[in-house]
N, C-alpha and C positions, 0 to 999 in steps of 0.2 A: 831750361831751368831744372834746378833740382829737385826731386819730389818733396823737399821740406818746407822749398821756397813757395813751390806751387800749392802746395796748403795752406801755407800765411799768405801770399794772394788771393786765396780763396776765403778765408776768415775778415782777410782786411775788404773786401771787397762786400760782403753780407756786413760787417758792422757800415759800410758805406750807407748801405740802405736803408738801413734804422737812421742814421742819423740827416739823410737828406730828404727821409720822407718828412720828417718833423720841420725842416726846414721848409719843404717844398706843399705841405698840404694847405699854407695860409691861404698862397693865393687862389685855387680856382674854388675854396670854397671860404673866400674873405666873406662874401655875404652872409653865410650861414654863422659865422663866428660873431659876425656884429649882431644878429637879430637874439641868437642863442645868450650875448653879455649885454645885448642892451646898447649896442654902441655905434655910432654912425660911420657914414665909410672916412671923413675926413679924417677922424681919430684912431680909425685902424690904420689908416694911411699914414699918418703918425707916428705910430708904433711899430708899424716896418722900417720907415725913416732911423726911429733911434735903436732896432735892431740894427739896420747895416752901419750906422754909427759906430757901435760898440764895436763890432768885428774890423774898426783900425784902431781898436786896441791887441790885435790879435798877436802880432808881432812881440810884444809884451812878454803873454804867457808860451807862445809856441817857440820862442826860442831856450824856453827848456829842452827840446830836442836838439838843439848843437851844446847847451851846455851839460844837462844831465844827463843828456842819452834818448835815443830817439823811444824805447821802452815805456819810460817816465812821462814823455811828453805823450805819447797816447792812451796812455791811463789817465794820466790829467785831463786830458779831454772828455774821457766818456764820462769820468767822475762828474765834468759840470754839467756835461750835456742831461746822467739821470739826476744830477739836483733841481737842474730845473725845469723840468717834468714833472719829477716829485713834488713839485710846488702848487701843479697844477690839480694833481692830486686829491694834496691833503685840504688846497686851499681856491675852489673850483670859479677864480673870479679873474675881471679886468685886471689887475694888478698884477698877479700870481703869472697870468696867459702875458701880459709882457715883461716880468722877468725869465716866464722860460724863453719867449723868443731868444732875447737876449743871451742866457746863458745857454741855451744850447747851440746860439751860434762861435759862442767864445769857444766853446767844446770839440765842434766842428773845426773851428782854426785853429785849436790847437792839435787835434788827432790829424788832421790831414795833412801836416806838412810834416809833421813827423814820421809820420806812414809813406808819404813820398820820398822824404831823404835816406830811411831805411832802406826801401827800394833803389833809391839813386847812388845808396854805397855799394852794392851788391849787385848790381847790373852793367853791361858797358853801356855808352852813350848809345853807340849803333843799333844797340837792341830793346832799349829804354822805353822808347815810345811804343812798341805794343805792351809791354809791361803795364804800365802804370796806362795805357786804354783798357786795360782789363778792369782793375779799379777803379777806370771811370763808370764801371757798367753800374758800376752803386748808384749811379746819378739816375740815368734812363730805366733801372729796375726799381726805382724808387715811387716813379710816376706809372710805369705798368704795372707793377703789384701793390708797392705799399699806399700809396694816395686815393687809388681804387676803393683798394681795402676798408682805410679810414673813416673815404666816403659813408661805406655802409653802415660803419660803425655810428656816424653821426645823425644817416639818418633814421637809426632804429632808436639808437637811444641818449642821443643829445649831443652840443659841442664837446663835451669835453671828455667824453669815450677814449679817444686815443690814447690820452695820456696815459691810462695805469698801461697798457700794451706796450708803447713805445718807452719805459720807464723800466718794467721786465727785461725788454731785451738789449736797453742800456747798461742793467745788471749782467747780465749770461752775457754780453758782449767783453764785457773789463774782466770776468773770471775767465774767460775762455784766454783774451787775450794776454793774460797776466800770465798764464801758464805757457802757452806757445811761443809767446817772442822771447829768446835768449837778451839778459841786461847786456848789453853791452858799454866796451871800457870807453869810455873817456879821454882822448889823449891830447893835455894840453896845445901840444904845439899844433892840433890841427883844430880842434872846437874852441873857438873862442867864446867871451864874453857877450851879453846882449850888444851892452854900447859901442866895443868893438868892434862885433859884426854890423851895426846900422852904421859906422863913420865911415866902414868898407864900401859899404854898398853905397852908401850918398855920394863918396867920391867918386864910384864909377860908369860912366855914360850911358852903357850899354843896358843895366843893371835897373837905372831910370828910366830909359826907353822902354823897357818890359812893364814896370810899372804901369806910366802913361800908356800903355796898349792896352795890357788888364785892363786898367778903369774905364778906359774908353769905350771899348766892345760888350763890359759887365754894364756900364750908362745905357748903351744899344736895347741889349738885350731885356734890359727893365722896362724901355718905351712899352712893349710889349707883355712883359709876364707880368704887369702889376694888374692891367685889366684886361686881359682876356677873358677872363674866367664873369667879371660883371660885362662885359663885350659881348660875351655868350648867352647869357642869362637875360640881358635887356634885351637883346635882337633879336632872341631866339625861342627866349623862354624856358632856355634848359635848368632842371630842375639837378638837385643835389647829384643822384642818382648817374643822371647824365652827363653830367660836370665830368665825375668820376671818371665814366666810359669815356669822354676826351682828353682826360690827364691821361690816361692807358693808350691812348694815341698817339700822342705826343712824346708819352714816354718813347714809344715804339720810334719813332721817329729819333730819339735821340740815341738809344741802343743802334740804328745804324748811321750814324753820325760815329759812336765809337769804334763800331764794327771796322767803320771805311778806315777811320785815325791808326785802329791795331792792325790793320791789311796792308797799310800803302803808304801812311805816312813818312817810315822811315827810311822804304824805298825814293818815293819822290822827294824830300827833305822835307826838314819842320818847318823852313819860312815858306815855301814855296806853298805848302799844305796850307799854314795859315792866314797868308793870299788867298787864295782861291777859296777857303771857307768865308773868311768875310764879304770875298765880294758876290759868290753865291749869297749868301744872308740878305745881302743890298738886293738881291734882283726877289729875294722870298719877300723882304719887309714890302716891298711895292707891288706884290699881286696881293697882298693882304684886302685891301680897299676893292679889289678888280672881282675879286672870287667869292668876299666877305659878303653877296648877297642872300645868301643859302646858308642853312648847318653845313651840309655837305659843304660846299667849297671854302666857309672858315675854317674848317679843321681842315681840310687839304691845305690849306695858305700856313695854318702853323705846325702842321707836319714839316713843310720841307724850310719854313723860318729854324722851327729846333731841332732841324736834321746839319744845315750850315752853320749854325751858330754852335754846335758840340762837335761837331768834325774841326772846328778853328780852336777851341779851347781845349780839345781834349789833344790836339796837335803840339798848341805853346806852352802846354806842361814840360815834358823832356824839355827842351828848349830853356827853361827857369830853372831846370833841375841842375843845367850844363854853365848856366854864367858866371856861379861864382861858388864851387863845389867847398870852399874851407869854410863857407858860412852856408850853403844848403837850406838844411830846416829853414834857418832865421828870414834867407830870399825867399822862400818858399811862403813864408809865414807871410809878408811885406806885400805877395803879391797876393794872397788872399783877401789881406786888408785892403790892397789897393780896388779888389771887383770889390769888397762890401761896399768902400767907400763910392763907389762907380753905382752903384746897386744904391744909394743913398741919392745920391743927387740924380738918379733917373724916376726913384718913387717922388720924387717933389717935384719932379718934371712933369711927370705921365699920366695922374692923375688930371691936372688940369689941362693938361692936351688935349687929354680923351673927353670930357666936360666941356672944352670949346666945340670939338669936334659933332659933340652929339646935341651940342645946343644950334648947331648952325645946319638950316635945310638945304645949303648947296651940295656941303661936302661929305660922305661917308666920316662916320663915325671915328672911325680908329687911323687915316688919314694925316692927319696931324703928326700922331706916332711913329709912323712909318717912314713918315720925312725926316724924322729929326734923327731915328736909328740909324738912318742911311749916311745920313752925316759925319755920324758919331764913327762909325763904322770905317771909313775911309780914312777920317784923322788917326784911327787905330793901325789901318795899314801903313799910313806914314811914321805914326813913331817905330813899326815894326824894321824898316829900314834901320833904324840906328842900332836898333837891338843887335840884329844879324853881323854885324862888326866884332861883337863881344865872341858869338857863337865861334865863330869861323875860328878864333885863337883858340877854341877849346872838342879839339875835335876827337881825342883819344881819352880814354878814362881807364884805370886799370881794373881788374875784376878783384873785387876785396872776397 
């Protein structure tokens, strides 16, 4: 890479972290946000539901990055993401706490696919995938420093600490990158229209199959992330503080999930990689229950859960980057929505899973969850087959 590029990967990848600690702090400290507003877990449960909701409208707004410029589309991002923080702010209530989920996930779907197709015009395919794993580290350093961080911050001095923090560096994030990313042109015959790009993409099979995997393996992965964090805290008794020091775990686990994805991935290929990450996943989600009798062995069962489940996702990025490059962003943007929307019907899944599971004296608590991930998970390797047809016709990419 060029040293200018490797700066702007270096910039994209720290705003990563502000924006997915925001996303990622709900869960392992859901409790502390419903006792902090007053609000029960059903109705936070809720508000994650019509969080991932909203993020299939993502598509929507991030396909300003094929048609105004990929620039544009990641400034619009961080624009919603600090509005709706600032809301949290100025206006420290249930309300306010789910319009920012809301909008700082539309902000996330819109900076991120922008920020991928920027990379994926500037990169060859062959080299893609550690690229854009390096940007994934926003995701795993999100849950080792930033959700930590938060942690403390909540439990010194209330829920809603984070916000003016994470709202600042939503600010310095859009100046910085407002200055660094060069506008780039435009050019009709290759960036098309929204609805253009969605007629493209519905007609084509391959394009679909990415989809249906997204959502499937994003449904997986929720069985799990909705409750771990009350999993831990009922079983265990771990306290805010503690929480924290397991999100830092976890993250750690998910930094070499990326690590593996930017080492090897593109050497062994991206289907091949995200096989073997999902069905690793299948064999983590089932010592869940085996191990889950101890602190120590839950957090070993969801180390190496979100060490397979981000070596598989951070694999089938390149892969969505490569299926259909004259619409990019706008695939990009589709397959976002397709995990929120996956990430939607697993939060309405998972709670009541976990509620039968721990209402019943037979069977381990989390149980229920782990079955249904495994599931979920396989049908995802099966749409993955279709995908890998599209892949194969697109094996060369030029260096812009």
């Amino acid at each position: 890479m060029k040293n200018q590029l490797r700066f702007q990967v270096l910039v994209f990848t720290a705003t990563r972290v502000a924006l997915n600690t925001m996303y990622r702090m709900v869960y392992p400290f859901l409790a502390a946000f419903g006792r902090g507003m007053g609000v029960d877990l059903p109705t936070l449960t809720l508000a994650l539901t019509l969080r991932s909701l909203a993020g299939a409208f993502g598509p929507f707004l991030a396909s300003i990055g094929d048609s105004r410029g990929r620039k544009v589309g990641m400034l619009f991002g961080l624009f919603m993401f600090t509005l709706g923080l600032g809301l949290v702010v100025i206006w420290p209530t249930f309300p306010a706490f789910l319009l920012a989920l809301i909008l700082s996930l539309l902000g996330k779907y819109t900076y991120d696919p922008s920020m991928q197709a920027y990379l994926g015009d500037r990169v060859v395919y062959q080299r893609r995938g550690r690229v854009l794993a390096i940007t994934e580290l926003g995701w795993s350093l999100s849950f080792i420093v930033g959700v930590p961080l938060m942690g403390l911050l909540i439990a010194r001095y209330g829920w809603a600490a984070p916000f003016p923090v994470l709202t600042l560096l939503g600010l310095l994030a859009f100046g910085v990158l407002a200055w660094m990313v060069p506008r780039d042109v435009v050019q009709s015959g290759i960036q098309s229209g929204l609805w253009v790009n969605f007629r493209k993409i519905l007609a084509y099979p391959p394009v679909l199959a990415g989809l249906a995997m997204a959502l499937l393996f994003a449904c997986a992965n929720e069985m799990i992330n909705l409750v771990f964090g009350i999993w831990l805290e009922n079983s265990f008794g771990l306290m805010i503080a503690a929480l924290g020091a397991a999100s830092a775990v976890i993250g750690l686990s998910e930094l070499g999930g990326e690590s593996l994805a930017a080492a090897i991935t593109d050497r062994l290929g991206k289907p091949l990689a995200v096989s073997l990450g999902l069905g690793l996943n299948c064999l983590a989600a089932m010592t869940l229950p085996i191990l889950g009798t101890n602190t120590a062995g839950a957090v070993v069962g969801l180390f190496f859960f979100y060490l397979t489940f981000e070596y598989a996702l951070v694999s089938s990025v390149p892969m969505m980057t490569e299926v259909m490059p004259s619409a990019r962003a706008t695939v990009m943007a589709v397959t976002a929505a397709s995990v929120s929307i996956g990430r939607a019907i697993g939060a309405l899944m998972a709670t009541p899973l976990f509620l039968f599971g721990e209402s019943s004296a037979t069977i381990p608590d989390i149980l229920p969850n782990a079955l249904v991930a495994v599931v979920l998970n396989i049908s995802a390797i099966a749409a993955l087959r279709f995908l890998q047809r599209g892949i194969k016709k697109r094996s060369e990419t030029p260096v812009i």
